[in-house]
N, C-alpha and C positions, 0 to 999 in steps of 0.2 A: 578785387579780392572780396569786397562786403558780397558783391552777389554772388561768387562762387560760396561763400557761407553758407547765405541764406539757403540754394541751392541745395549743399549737404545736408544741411539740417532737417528740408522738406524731405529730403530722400531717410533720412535717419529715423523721422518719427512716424513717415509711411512703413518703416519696415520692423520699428519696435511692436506695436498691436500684434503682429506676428506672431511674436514672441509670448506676452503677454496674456493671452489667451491659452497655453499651454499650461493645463494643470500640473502644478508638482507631481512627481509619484509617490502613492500613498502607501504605508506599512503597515501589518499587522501581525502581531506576536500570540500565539497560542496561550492562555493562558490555563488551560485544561487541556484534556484530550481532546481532538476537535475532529468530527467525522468530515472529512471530503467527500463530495456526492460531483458526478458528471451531470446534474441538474440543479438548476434552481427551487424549481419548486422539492423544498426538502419536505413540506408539510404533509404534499402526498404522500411520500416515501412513509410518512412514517406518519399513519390517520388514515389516507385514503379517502374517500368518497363519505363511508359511515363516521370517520373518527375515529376509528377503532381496528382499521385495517392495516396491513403493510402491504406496500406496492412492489411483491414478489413474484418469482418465475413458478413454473409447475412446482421446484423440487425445495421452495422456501427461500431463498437467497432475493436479498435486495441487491441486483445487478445495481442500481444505482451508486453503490459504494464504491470508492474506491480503498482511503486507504482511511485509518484513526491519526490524525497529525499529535505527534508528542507536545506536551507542554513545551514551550519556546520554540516551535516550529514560524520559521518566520517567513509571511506571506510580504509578497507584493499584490497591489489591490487593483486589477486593471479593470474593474469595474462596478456598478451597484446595481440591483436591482430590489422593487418593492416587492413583498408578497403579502401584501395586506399591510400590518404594521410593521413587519419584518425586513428589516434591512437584509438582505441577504449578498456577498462580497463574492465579484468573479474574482478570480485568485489563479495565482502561478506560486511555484516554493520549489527551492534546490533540494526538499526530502523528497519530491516527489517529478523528477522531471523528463515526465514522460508526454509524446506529442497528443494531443487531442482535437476532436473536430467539434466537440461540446461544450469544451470547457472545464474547467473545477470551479466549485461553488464552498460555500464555508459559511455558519451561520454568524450573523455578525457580535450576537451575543456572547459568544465563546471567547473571542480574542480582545484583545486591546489594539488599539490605532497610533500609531504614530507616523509625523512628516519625517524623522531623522530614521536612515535607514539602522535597525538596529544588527549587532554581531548576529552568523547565525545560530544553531541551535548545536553546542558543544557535543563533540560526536569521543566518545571515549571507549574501545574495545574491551569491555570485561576479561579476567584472565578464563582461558579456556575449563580449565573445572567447572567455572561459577558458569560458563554459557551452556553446558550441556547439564547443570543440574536445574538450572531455568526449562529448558527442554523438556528435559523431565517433570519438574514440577508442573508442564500444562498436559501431561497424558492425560486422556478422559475428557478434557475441553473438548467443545462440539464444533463444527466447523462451521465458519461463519465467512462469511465473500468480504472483503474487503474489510475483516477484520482483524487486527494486532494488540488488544489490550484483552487477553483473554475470561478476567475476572470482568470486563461488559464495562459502558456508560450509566450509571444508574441516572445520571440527570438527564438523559434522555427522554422522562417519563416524566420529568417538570417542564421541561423545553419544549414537549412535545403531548400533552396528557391526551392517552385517550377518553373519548367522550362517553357519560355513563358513571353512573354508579360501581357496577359491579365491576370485579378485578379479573383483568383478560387471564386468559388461557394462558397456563405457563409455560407452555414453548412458543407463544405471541411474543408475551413479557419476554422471556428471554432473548429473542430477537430483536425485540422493539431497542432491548438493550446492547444488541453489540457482542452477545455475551458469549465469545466463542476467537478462533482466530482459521483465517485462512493458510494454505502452505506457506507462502513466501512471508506470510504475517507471524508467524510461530518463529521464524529463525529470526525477523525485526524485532520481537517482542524478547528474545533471549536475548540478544545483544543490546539490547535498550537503542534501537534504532541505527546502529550501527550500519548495518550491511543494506542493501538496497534492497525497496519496496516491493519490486516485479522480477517474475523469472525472464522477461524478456532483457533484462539484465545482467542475472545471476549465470547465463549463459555465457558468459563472457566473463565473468567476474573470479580475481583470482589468476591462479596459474593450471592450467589444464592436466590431469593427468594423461601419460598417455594408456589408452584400452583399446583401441581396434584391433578389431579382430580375436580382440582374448576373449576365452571364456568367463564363466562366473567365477570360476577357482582361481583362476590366475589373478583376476582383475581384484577378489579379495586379499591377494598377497600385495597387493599395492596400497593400498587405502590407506587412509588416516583417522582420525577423532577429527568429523567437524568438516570432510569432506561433504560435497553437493553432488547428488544424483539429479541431476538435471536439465529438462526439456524446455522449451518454452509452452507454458502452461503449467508447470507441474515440478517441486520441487524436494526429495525426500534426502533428508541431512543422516549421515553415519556417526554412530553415536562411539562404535567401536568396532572392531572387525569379525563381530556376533550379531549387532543389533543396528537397527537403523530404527529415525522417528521419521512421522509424517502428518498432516492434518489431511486428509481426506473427505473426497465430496462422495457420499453414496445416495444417492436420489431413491429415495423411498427403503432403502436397504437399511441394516444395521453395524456398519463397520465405519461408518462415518466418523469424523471426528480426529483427535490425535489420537494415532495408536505407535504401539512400537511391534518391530517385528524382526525375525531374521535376519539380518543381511543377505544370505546364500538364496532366502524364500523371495526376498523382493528382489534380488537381480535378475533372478529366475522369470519370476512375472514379469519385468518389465523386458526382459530381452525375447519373450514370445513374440512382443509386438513394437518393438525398436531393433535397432543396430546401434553397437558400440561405437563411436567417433571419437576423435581426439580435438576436432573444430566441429563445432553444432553445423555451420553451413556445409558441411561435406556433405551428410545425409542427404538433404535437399534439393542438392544439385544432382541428386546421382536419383531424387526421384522419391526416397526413402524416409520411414521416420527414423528418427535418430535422439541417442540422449550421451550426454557427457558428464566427466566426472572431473570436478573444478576444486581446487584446493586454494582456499584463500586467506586462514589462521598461519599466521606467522610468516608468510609468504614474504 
């Protein structure tokens, strides 16, 4: 018996180091607004080369962004990286859980750390009045790519100073700061983070109404306050069965931004160059673009 012991024992502490080696998983809680970027290097993003630049496409958008994580948005940390003095955290989170071949990155200044995994980030549906007078109150915000806090990050501009004396350009500055929302960010930012961050979810999200085959007249005798007109890529919320909102991208034009509009004017436009479906993948299989119309308040 002593040597079968012995035996186990060598087997037991050959296989503990095993163990032992596996880092805890690490947490981190928002404790501001904290930009998610699909890069590490946030500093180019936002500086560039000179300090003073932002790492944009032709039409101003920081493709880097994805989304603005809410205060108590709670990360898991599956990684660090240095970028100079800057800890900067690869990161996963249930506000935002979509696949990636990048990654998500988070600046490590913004959140707080903990080993205990904390609750996550209390998800409460405003009542419907208060979400479409939030709607409203962002008409005239500019649109911004992976933006949802439409009054901007001003510490952006401490986090990140550009380099120089003189003060950037005020549509730099504006950008530098966040200061605008994208479509699917304008209905996050009404409902205080409520409803899911991308339209490749809002497609599904809800109960479907059905519309194929209707026209615009009909499909208006159906709708509700707060219903989704929406594609994957693109997502415009009915505010009443007169008016619809939207955050729009006009590259180099001037209708960008949130604006409100018709209802009858925007089914109209968007059914020049969609078809109606009652399942987003119908469209696709049949070759087609297609957009649906998804009911998901009080559902």
């Amino acid at each position: 018996m002593g040597s079968i012991a012995i035996i186990l024992a060598g087997l037991l502490m050959s296989v503990l180091p095993c163990f032992a080696w596996e880092p805890a998983p690490r947490y981190a809680v928002a404790e501001t607004a904290t930009p998610v970027l699909n890069t590490p290097n946030i500093a180019a993003v936002f500086g560039g080369r000179d300090g003073r630049s932002l790492q944009a496409d032709s039409c101003g958008q920081l493709r880097a962004m994805e989304f603005v994580a809410l205060p108590g948005t709670v990360f898991t940390i599956e990684g660090e990286e240095s970028r100079g003095k800057l800890p900067v955290y690869r990161v996963t989170t249930a506000d935002y859980p979509y696949p990636t071949k990048k990654g998500y990155f988070i600046d490590s200044r913004l959140v707080r750390v903990t080993e205990e995994k904390p609750p996550e980030r209390p998800r409460k549906l405003p009542p419907k009045e208060t979400v479409i007078g939030n709607l409203l109150a962002a008409k005239g915000s500019s649109y911004v790519w992976g933006g949802n806090v439409r009054g901007g990050l001003p510490q952006m501009l401490s986090l990140y100073p550009p380099a120089g004396s003189a003060p950037l350009p005020a549509e730099t500055a504006a950008m530098w700061q966040l200061h605008g929302v994208d479509c699917s960010g304008l209905l996050y930012e009404a409902t205080g983070g409520f409803t899911p961050r991308n339209t490749s979810a809002l497609v599904s999200y809800g109960k479907g109404v059905e519309i194929a085959g209707l026209s615009p007249e009909r499909i208006i005798e159906r709708v509700e306050p707060l219903d989704l007109i929406v594609w994957g890529g693109h997502v415009i919320i009915i505010l009443d069965r007169e008016r619809t909102i939207e955050s729009r991208l006009d590259c180099g034009g001037k209708n960008g931004g949130v604006v409100v509009r018709p209802l009858r004017e925007t089914l109209a436009g968007v059914m020049r160059g969609r078809v109606a479906v009652d399942d987003y993948g119908d469209a696709a299989k049949r070759g087609k673009k297609g957009f649906v119309i998804r009911r998901w308040y009080g559902r």
